[in-house]
C-alpha positions in Angstrom: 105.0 143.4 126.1 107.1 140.1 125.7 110.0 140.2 123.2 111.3 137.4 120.8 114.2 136.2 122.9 111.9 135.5 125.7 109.6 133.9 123.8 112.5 131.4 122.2 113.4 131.1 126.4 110.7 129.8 127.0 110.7 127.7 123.8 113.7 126.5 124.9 113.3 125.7 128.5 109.8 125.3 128.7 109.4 128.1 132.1 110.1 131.9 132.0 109.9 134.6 134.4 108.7 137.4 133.4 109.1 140.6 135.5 106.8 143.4 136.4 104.4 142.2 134.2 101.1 143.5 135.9 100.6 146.3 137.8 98.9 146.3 141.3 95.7 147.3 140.5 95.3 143.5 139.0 97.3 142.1 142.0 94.4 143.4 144.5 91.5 142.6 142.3 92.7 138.9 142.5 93.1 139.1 146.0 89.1 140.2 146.4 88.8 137.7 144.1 90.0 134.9 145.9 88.3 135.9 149.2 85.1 135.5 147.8 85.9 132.3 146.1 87.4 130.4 149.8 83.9 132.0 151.5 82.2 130.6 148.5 83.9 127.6 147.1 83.2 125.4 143.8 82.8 122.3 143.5 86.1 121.2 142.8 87.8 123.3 145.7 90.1 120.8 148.3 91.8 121.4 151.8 95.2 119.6 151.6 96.6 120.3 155.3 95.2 117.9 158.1 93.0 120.2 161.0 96.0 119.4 163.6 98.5 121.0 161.3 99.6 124.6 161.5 99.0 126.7 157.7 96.6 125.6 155.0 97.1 124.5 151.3 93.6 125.3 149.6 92.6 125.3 145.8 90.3 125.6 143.3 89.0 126.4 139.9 86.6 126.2 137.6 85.5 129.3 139.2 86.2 132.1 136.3 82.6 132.8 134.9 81.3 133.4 138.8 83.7 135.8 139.8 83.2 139.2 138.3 87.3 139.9 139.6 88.6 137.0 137.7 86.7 137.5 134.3 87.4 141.1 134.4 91.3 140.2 134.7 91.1 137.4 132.3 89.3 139.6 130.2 90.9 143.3 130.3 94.7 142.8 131.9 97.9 141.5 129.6 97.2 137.8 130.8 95.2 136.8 127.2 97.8 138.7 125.0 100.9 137.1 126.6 99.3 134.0 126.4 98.9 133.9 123.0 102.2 135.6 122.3 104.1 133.0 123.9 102.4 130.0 122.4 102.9 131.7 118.9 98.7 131.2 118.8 96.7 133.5 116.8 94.0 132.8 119.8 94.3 132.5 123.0 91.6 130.5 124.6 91.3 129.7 128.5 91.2 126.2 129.3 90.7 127.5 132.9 92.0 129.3 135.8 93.2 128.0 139.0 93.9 129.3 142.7 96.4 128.0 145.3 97.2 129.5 148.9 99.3 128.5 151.0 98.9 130.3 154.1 101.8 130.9 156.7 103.7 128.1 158.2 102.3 125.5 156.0 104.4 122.6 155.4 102.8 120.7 152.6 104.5 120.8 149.0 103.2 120.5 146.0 104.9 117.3 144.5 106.6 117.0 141.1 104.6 116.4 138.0 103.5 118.0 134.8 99.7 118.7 133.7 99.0 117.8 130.5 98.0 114.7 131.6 95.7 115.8 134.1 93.8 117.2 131.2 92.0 116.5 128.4 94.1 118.3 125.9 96.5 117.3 123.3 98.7 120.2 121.4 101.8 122.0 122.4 100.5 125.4 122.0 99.3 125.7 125.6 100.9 127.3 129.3 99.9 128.4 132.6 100.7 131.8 133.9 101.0 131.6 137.5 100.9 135.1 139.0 101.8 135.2 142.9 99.5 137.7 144.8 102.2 138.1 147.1 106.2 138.1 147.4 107.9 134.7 146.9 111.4 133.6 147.7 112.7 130.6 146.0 112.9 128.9 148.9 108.7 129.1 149.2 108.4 129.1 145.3 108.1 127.2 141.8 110.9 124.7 140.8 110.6 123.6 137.1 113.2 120.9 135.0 114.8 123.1 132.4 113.7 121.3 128.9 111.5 118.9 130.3 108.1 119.7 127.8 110.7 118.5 125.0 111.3 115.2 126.3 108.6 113.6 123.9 107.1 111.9 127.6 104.1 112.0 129.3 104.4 110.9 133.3 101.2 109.8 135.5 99.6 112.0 137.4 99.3 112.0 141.5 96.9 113.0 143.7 98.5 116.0 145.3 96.6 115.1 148.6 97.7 111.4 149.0 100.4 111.0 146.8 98.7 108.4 144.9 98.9 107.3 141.2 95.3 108.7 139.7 93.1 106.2 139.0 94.1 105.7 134.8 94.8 102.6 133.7 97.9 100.8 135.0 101.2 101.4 132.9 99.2 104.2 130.8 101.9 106.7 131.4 105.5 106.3 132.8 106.4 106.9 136.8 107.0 110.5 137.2 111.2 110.6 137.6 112.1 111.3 141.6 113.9 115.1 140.9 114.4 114.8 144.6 116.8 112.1 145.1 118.9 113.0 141.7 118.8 116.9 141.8 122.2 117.6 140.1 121.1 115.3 137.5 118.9 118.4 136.4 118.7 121.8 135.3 116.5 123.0 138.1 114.8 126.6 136.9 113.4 129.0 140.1 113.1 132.9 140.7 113.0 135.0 143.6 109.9 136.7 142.4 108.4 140.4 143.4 105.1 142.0 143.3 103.6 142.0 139.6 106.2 139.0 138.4 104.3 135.7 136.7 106.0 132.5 135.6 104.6 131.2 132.3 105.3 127.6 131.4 104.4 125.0 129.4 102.0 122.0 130.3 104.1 119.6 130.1 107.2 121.1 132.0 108.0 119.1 135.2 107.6 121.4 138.4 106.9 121.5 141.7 106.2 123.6 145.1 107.5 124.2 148.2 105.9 124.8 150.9 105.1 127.7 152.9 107.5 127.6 155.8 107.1 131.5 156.6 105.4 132.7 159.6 103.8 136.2 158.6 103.6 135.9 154.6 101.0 134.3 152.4 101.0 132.5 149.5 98.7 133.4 147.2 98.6 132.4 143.3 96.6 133.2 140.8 97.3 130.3 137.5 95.9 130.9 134.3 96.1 127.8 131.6 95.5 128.8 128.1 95.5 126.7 125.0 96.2 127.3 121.5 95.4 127.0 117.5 96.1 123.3 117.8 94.8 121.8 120.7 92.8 118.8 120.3 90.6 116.8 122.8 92.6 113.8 124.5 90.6 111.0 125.6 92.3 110.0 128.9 92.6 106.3 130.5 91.0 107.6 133.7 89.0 111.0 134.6 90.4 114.2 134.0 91.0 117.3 136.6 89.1 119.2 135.6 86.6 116.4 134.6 84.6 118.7 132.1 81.5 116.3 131.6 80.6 119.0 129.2 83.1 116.9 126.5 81.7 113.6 126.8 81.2 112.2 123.5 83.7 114.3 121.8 86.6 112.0 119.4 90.1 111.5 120.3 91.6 114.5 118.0 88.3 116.7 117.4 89.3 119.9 117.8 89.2 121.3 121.4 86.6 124.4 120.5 84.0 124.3 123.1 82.2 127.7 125.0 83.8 126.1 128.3 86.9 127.7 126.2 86.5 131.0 125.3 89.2 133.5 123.3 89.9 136.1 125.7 92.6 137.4 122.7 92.8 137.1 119.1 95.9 138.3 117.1 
C-alpha cells in the first residue's frame, strides 16, 4: 500500500502525496458524510467568511463517533493502515478527524502554522491525512516547508479567523516565521492532486492554504490525525483545539491512552 522509500519521503520532508490511494466509493461516502455534518454541526464547527463575502470557509470536528460515514471510513478504508505505516507505529490511534470546505470563490486562506501545538500531544509518531473530496490545483491547495517537523521548534498557534496569537501564555512558543515575505528562502512542497490522492504529513510540518478562487469547483477535505506508540499528553500554556476536557487531570508525559482515542489498526 505504501512502500519504504515513501515512507523515508515523508521522513525526510515531513509531507507526501500519495496517489490514488482511495477509491471513489470512500470519496462519496465522505461527501454524504459531510452534508450531514454542515446540516447538523458540532459544537466546535466555525464560519470563517464574513455574510457580505462571496464563498464560505466552514469546519469542524470532533464529529467521528456521530457520523455512521466517517466511522465506517475510519474504520474499514486504508486510512488506519497508512497511518500507522507511515508513523512506523504498531497502532494507529485517531486523535480525531477534521472537515474543511471551501466553497467556490472563497477568498480566505488558511494561514501558515503547524498543529502540534494546537494539541495536547507530545510524540513524533503522529500525521494528518488530508483527503480532498474533490480535484485540487496547486494554486487552490496545500503548501508545506519541506523539513520543517525536524527543526527541533514549536511556533504559536493563531486563530485562523482573526489572525490572532491563541490565548497561551506570552513568549510560550516562538512567532510563527512569515513564509510569505521570504518564499525562496524555503523548500516550498505542493501537488496538483486528482480524485482518490491524500497528502499525509507530520504535525509539526509548517503549511498553509489557499483559498478557493474557483467559480464552479468545491473544496472539500476530509483530515484524519492519528497518533502513535509514543504519544504522551502535553499540558499546554493556554486551551487546546480540540479542548478535550475529557483529559483534565492527566500529568505532563502520561501516556496519551484514552477511549477518546481509539486504534482503528494494529500491526
Amino acid at each position: 500500500m505504501i512502500s519504504q522509500s515513501q515512507i523515508d519521503e515523508f521522513h525526510q520532508n515531513g509531507a507526501i502525496c500519495l496517489r490514488g490511494t482511495f477509491e471513489q466509493k470512500w470519496l462519496d461516502q465522505l461527501a454524504i458524510g459531510i452534508e450531514k455534518n454542515k446540516k447538523d454541526p458540532g459544537p466546535f464547527a466555525c464560519q470563517y467568511t464574513p455574510e457580505d463575502q462571496e464563498g464560505d470557509f466552514y469546519d469542524d470536528y470532533c464529529n467521528w463517533d456521530r457520523i455512521s460515514e466517517y466511522e465506517d471510513f475510519l474504520t474499514n478504508s486504508p486510512v488506519a493502515e497508512i497511518a500507522g505505516s507511515v508513523m512506523k507505529s504498531n497502532q494507529a490511534r485517531l486523535f480525531h478527524e477534521h472537515v474543511l470546505v471551501k466553497e467556490p470563490k472563497t477568498s480566505e486562506p488558511t494561514p501558515w502554522h503547524h498543529d502540534q501545538p494546537y494539541y495536547c500531544v507530545d510524540g513524533e509518531q503522529n500525521c494528518s491525512i488530508w483527503l480532498p473530496l474533490d480535484t485540487v490545483p496547486k494554486k487552490s491547495g496545500l503548501e508545506f516547508v519541506a523539513g520543517s517537523h525536524r527543526l527541533g521548534k514549536m511556533f504559536m498557534p493563531i486563530k485562523f479567523l482573526t489572525l490572532n496569537d491563541y490565548d497561551y501564555s506570552p513568549e510560550s512558543f516562538e512567532s510563527i516565521p512569515d513564509v510569505e515575505a521570504d518564499r525562496g528562502k524555503y523548500d516550498i512542497l505542493s501537488w496538483d492532486m486528482e480524485l482518490g490522492d491524500c497528502i499525509v504529513f507530520h504535525f509539526k510540518t509548517l503549511h498553509s492554504g489557499k483559498g478557493n478562487p474557483d467559480s464552479s469547483t468545491r473544496r472539500r477535505a476530509f483530515s484524519s490525525r492519528w497518533i502513535g506508540d509514543d504519544a504522551v499528553f502535553a499540558k499546554r500554556p493556554g486551551e487546546t483545539s480540540p479542548p478535550f476536557p475529557e483529559l483534565n487531570g492527566y500529568k505532563q508525559g502520561a501516556p496519551l491512552k484514552h477511549p477518546l482515542f481509539p486504534a482503528f489498526w494494529t500491526r
